[in-house]
C-alpha positions as CSV (number, residue, x, y, z in Angstrom):
1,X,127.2,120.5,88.4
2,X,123.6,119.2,86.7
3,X,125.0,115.9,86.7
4,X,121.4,114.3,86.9
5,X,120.0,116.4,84.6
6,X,122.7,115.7,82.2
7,X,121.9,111.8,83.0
8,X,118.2,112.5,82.1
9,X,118.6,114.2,78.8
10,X,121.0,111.1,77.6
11,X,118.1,108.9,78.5
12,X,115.4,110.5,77.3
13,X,117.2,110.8,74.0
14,X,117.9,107.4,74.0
15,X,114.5,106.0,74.6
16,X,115.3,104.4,77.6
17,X,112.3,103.3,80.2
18,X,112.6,103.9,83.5
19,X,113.6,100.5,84.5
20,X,116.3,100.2,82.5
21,X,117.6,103.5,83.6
22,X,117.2,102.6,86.8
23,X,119.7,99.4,86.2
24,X,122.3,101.7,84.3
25,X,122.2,104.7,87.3
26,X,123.2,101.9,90.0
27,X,126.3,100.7,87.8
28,X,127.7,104.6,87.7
29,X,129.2,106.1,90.6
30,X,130.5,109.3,90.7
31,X,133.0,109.9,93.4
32,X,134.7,113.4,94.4
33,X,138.3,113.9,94.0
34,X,140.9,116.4,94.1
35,X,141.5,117.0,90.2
36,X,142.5,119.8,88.2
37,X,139.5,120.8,86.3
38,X,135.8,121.8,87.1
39,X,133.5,122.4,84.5
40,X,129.9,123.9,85.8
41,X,126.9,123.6,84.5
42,X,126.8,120.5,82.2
43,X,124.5,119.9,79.3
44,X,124.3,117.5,77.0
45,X,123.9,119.0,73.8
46,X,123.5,115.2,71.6
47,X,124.9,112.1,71.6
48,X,125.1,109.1,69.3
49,X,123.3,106.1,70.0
50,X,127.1,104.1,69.3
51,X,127.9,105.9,72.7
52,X,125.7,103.2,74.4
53,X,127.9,100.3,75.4
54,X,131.2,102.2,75.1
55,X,130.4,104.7,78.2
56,X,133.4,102.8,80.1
57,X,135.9,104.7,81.7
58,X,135.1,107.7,78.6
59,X,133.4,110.4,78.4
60,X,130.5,111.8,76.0
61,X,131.8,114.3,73.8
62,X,129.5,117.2,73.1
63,X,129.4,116.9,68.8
64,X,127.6,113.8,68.0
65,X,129.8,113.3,65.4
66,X,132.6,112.1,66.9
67,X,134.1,109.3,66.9
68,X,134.2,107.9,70.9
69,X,135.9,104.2,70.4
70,X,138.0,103.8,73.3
71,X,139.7,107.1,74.9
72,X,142.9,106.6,75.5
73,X,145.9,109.0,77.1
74,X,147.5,110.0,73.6
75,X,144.3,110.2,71.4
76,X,143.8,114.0,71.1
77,X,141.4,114.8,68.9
78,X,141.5,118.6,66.7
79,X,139.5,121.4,68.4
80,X,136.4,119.6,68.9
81,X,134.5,120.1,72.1
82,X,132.6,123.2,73.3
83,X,133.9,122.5,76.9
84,X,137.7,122.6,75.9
85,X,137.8,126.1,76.4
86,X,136.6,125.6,79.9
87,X,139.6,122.8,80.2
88,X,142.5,123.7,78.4
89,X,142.2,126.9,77.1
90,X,142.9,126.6,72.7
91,X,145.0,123.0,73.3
92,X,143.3,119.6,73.2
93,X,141.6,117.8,76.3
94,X,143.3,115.4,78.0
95,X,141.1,113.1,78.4
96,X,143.2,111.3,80.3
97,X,141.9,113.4,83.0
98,X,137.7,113.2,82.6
99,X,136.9,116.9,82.0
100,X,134.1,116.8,84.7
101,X,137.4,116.9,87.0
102,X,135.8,113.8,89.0
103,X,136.7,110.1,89.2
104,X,133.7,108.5,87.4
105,X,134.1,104.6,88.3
106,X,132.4,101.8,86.2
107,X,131.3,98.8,87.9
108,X,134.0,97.6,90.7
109,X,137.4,99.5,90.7
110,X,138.4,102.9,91.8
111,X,142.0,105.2,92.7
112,X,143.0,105.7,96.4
113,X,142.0,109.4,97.6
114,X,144.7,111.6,98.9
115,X,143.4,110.8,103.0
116,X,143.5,106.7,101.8
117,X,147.2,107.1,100.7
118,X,149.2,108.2,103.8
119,X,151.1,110.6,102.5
120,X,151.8,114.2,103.4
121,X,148.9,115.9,101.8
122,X,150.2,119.3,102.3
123,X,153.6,119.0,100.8
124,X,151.8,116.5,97.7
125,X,148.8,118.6,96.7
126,X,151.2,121.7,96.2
127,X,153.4,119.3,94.6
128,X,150.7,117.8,92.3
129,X,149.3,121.5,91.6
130,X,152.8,122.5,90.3
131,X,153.5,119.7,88.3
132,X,149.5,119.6,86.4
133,X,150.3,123.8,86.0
134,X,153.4,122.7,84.1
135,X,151.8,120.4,82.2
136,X,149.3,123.2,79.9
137,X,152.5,125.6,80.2
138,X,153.4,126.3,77.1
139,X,156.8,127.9,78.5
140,X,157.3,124.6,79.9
141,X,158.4,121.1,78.8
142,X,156.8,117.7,81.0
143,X,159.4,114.9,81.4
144,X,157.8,111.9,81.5
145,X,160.3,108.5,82.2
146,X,163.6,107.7,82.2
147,X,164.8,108.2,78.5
148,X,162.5,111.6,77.8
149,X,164.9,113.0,81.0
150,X,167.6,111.0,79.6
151,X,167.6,112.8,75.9
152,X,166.5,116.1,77.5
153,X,169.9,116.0,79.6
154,X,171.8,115.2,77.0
155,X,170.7,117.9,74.3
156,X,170.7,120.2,76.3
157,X,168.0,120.9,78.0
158,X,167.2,123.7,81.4
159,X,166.0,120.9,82.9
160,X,164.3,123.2,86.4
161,X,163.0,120.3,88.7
162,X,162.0,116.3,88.8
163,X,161.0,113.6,91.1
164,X,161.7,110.2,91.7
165,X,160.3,107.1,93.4
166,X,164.0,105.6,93.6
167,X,166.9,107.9,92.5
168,X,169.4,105.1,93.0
169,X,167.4,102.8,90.3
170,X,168.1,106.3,87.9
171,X,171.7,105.8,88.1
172,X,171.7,101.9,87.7
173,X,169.6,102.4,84.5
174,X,172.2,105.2,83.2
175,X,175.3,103.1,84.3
176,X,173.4,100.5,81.3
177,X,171.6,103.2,78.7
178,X,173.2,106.6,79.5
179,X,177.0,106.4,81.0
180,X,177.4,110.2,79.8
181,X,175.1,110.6,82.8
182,X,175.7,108.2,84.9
183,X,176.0,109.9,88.7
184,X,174.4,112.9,87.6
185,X,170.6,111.8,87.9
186,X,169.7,111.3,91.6
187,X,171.3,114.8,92.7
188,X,168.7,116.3,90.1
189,X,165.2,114.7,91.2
190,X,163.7,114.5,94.8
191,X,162.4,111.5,96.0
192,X,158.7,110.9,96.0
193,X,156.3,107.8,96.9
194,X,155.0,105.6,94.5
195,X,151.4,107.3,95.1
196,X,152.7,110.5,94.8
197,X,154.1,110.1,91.5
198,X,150.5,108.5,90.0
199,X,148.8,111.6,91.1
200,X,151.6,114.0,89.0
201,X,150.6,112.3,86.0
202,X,148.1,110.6,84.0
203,X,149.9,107.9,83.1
204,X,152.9,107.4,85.6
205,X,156.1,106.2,83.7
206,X,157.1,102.2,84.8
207,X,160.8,104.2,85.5
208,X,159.1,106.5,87.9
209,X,160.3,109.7,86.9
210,X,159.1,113.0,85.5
211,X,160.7,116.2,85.1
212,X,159.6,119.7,84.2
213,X,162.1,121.8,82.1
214,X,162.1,124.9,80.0
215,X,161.3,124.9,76.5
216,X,164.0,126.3,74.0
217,X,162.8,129.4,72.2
218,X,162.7,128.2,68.2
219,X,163.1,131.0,65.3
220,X,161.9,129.4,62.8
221,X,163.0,132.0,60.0
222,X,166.5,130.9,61.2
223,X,165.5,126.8,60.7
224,X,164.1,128.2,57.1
225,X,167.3,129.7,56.7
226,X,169.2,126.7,57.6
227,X,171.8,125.7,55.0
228,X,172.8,122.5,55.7
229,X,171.7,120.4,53.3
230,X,169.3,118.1,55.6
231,X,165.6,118.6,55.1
232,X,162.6,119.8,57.0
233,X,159.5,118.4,58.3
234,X,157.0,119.8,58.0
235,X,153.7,117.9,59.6
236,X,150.1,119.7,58.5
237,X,147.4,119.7,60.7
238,X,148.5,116.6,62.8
239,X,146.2,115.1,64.5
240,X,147.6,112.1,67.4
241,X,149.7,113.5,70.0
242,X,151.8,110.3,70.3
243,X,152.0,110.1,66.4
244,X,153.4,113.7,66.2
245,X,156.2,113.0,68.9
246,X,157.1,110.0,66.8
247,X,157.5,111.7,63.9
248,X,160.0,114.2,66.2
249,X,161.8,111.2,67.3
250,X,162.1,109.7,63.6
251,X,163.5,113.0,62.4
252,X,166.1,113.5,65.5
253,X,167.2,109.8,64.6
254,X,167.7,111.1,60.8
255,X,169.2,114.1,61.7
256,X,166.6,116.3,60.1
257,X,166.7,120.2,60.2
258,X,164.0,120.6,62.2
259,X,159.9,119.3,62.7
260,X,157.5,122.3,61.8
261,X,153.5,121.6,62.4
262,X,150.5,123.9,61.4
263,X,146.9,122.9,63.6
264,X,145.8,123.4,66.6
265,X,147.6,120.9,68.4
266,X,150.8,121.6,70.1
267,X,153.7,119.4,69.3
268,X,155.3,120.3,72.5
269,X,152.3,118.7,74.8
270,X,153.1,116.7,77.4
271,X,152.1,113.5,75.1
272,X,153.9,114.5,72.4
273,X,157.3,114.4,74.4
274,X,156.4,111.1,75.7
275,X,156.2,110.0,71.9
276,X,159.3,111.6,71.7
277,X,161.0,110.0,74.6
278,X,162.5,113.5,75.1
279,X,163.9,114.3,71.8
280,X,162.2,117.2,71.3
281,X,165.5,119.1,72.7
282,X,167.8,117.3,69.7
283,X,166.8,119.8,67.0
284,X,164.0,122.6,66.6
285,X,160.5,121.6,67.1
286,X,157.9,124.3,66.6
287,X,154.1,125.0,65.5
288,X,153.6,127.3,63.3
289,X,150.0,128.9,62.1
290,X,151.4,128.7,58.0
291,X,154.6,127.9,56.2
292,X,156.2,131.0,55.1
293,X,157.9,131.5,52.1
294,X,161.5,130.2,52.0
295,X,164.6,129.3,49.5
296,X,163.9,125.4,50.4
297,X,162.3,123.5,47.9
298,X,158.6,122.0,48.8
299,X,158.0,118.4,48.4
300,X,154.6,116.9,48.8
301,X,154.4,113.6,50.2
302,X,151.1,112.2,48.3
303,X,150.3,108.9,47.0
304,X,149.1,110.4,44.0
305,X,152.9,111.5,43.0
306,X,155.8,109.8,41.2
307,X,157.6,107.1,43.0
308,X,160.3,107.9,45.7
309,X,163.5,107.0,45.4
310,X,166.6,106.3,47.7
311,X,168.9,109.6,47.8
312,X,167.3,111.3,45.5
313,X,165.4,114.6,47.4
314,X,166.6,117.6,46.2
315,X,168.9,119.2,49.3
316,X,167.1,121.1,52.0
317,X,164.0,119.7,51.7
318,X,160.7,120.6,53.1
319,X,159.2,117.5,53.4
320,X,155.1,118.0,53.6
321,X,153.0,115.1,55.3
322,X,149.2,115.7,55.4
323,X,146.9,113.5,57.5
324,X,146.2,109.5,57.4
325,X,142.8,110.0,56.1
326,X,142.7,113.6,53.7
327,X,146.8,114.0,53.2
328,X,148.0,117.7,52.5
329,X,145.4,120.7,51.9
330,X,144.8,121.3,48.0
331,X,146.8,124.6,48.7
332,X,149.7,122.8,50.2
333,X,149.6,120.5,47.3
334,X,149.8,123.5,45.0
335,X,152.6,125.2,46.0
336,X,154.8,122.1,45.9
337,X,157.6,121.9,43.7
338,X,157.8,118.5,43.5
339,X,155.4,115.3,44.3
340,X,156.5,112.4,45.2
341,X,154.6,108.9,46.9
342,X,156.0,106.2,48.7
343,X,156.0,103.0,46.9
344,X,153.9,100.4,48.4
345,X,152.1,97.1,48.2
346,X,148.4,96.9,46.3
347,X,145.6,97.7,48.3
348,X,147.2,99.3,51.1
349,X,145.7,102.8,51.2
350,X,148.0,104.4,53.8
351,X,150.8,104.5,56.2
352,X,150.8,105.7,59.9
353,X,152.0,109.1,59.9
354,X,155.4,108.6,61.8
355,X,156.2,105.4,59.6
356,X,155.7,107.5,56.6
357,X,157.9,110.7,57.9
358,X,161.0,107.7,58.8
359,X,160.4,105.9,55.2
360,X,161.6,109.3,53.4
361,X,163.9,110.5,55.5
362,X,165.5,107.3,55.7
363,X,165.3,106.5,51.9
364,X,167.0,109.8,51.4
365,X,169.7,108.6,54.6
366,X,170.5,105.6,53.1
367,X,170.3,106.1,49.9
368,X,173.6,106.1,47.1
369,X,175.6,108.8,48.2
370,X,176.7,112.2,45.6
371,X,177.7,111.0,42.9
372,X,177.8,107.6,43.1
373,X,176.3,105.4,39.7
C-alpha cells in the first residue's frame, strides 16, 4: 500500500515544509495487524485543511467535503467514499475498523497483537473470521450485549451461536432483568477470554457477550396490509446507525406495526441492533428502495405542518420522518395525506430523529382514548 506516497500528497497539499513534516511523520506509526480489510493502492484524492489537527485515531475521507469531527463507532455516514466499495460492498464503512485494515496509533497507546495476548491463535482467528463475516451478512443478525441477546431470545429470534467471557455472570443478570430466561443463557454461548471477545467486535459490550442469529424474512406487502390499527414508521433516507435502531426501539416500546427505511443504509447493521438493544426481532424491520402504494394513510412529520395532537392520528398510520437537517423529500411531502409538526419551544429548529419518532407515537399512545370528550 503507497502509504508514503499518500503521506506526501497530504503534505504537499497542505503546504507543509519539510521540517514540520518531519515532526508530524515521527508522531504516526503504523503498525501491522491481523484485520478484516485491505485496501491497495491508496491515493489521496483531496483533503480539507480542517482535517489538520483532527487526524487522531480517524481517518481522511476521500470527498473533501465531508465532515471528519470525531469518528466514532455508530457515525455512518450515506454512501460517501470511493473506497467503500473496496470495504463493504454497497453498506457504510465501519469506521470503527480503519479501512486501511491496520492499527494506526497516535502518539503513545496501542491494542495487544494476537502473539502478545496468549491465547490460542488457531481456534480465535477462525473464530474472529466468523464472527466479522457475520457482521456484513445481510442473512445475519450481530448480537452485541446482554439485553440485544436478551430481546432477541425473547421475540423470538434463531439465535445460531454466541460467546461469553463469563456465562455464569449471564444468568445472574437474567435472574435480575430477564427471569423468563433465567438458566437458559450459559447453555447457549461458549466461553471466551476477555481478549478474545475485543477482537470479535469493535466495540466489545461491558456484559461481554455477542451473538450471531438469523434474520427474520419481512414481507412488507403483508406489514402494508396490516389491519391493526397501529401505525407504521417509516424513516427516509436515515442517516446514524445508532439513531435508526433507536427509532426501532422507540416503536417496539409503542407497539408500532412495523419500522420501514428507504437509503442506503441498512437498518439491520450491526450498530443499528446495538441501538436497538435487540429489538429489532419485536416487530418487522425492513429497508425498502420506495414506499409502495398502500390503503394506509401517509402522514408527514414536518415542522411546517399543523400542530400534533394527543390521540388524534388517523388509524394505521404511516408515519414519515425525513432527516435532522432537510426532513422528508418534496415528493414524499406530496403524496402525504396529511401534515402535521410537533409542537415545540421558539427557536429550537429540530429534534433528534429517534426523540421525534417516540414524541408521535407516544402522543398518539397516550392520548384520550375513542371516544372520549
Amino acid at each position: 500500500m503507497a502509504l508514503g506516497a499518500a503521506a506526501g500528497a497530504v503534505w504537499g497539499f497542505l503546504g507543509l515544509d519539510a521540517v514540520g513534516r518531519e515532526a508530524l511523520q515521527r508522531l504516526l506509526e503504523v503498525v501491522d495487524a491481523d484485520r478484516d480489510v485491505v485496501v491497495a493502492g491508496a491515493e489521496v484524492v483531496g483533503v480539507d485543511p480542517m482535517v489538520v489537527g483532527q487526524l487522531e485515531r480517524g481517518l481522511v475521507p476521500r470527498d473533501s467535503h465531508e465532515d471528519v469531527d470525531c469518528l466514532v463507532a455508530d457515525w455512518h455516514p450515506p454512501p460517501l467514499l470511493e473506497a467503500e466499495l473496496l470495504v463493504e460492498g454497497d453498506r457504510a464503512v465501519d469506521v470503527a475498523d480503519p479501512v486501511t485494515g491496520m492499527q494506526v496509533l497516535h502518539g503513545h497507546g496501542s491494542k495487544a497483537t494476537a502473539a502478545e495476548s496468549g491465547h490460542d491463535a488457531s481456534v480465535s482467528d477462525a473464530l474472529v473470521r466468523r464472527y466479522r463475516a457475520a457482521r456484513r451478512d445481510p442473512e445475519l443478525a450481530f448480537l452485541e450485549g446482554f439485553h440485544a441477546l436478551k430481546h432477541a431470545l425473547r421475540f423470538g429470534a434463531e439465535v445460531l451461536e454466541g460467546v461469553a467471557t463469563d456465562p455464569a455472570e449471564l444468568e445472574r443478570l437474567s435472574e435480575g432483568l430477564a427471569p423468563d430466561l433465567a438458566g437458559s443463557l450459559s447453555s447457549r454461548v461458549t466461553p471466551v477470554e476477555a481478549e478474545v471477545l475485543v477482537a470479535l467486535v469493535p466495540q466489545a459490550p461491558r456484559t461481554g457477550v455477542v451473538a450471531i442469529a438469523r434474520r427474520p424474512r419481512v414481507d412488507v406487502v403483508q406489514v402494508l396490509a396490516d389491519q391493526r390499527p397501529a401505525p407504521l414508521v417509516l424513516l427516509e433516507d436515515p442517516r446514524t446507525m445508532g439513531n435508526m435502531g433507536a427509532c426501532v426501539r422507540v416503536a417496539a416500546a409503542a407497539d408500532a406495526a412495523g419500522v420501514l427505511t428507504t437509503g442506503g443504509n441498512d437498518p439491520w447493521h450491526p450498530d443499528a441492533l446495538r441501538g436497538g438493544a435487540g429489538l429489532h426481532f419485536a416487530l418487522p424491520v425492513a429497508a425498502i428502495a420506495a414506499l409502495p402504494d398502500a390503503d394506509r394513510p401517509l402522514v408527514a412529520i414536518d415542522p411546517e405542518g399543523d400542530d400534533l395532537r394527543p390521540g388524534e392520528l388517523p388509524p394505521r398510520s404511516i408515519l414519515a420522518f425525513g432527516t435532522e437537517r432537510y426532513g422528508l423529500s418534496g415528493e414524499l411531502l406530496a403524496r402525504a395525506d396529511l401534515r402535521l409538526g410537533i409542537p415545540m419551544r421558539a427557536g429550537v429548529s429540530s429534534l433528534n430523529l429517534a426523540t421525534s419518532v417516540a414524541a408521535v407515537l407516544f402522543a398518539q399512545r397516550l392520548g384520550p382514548a375513542p371516544g372520549a370528550a
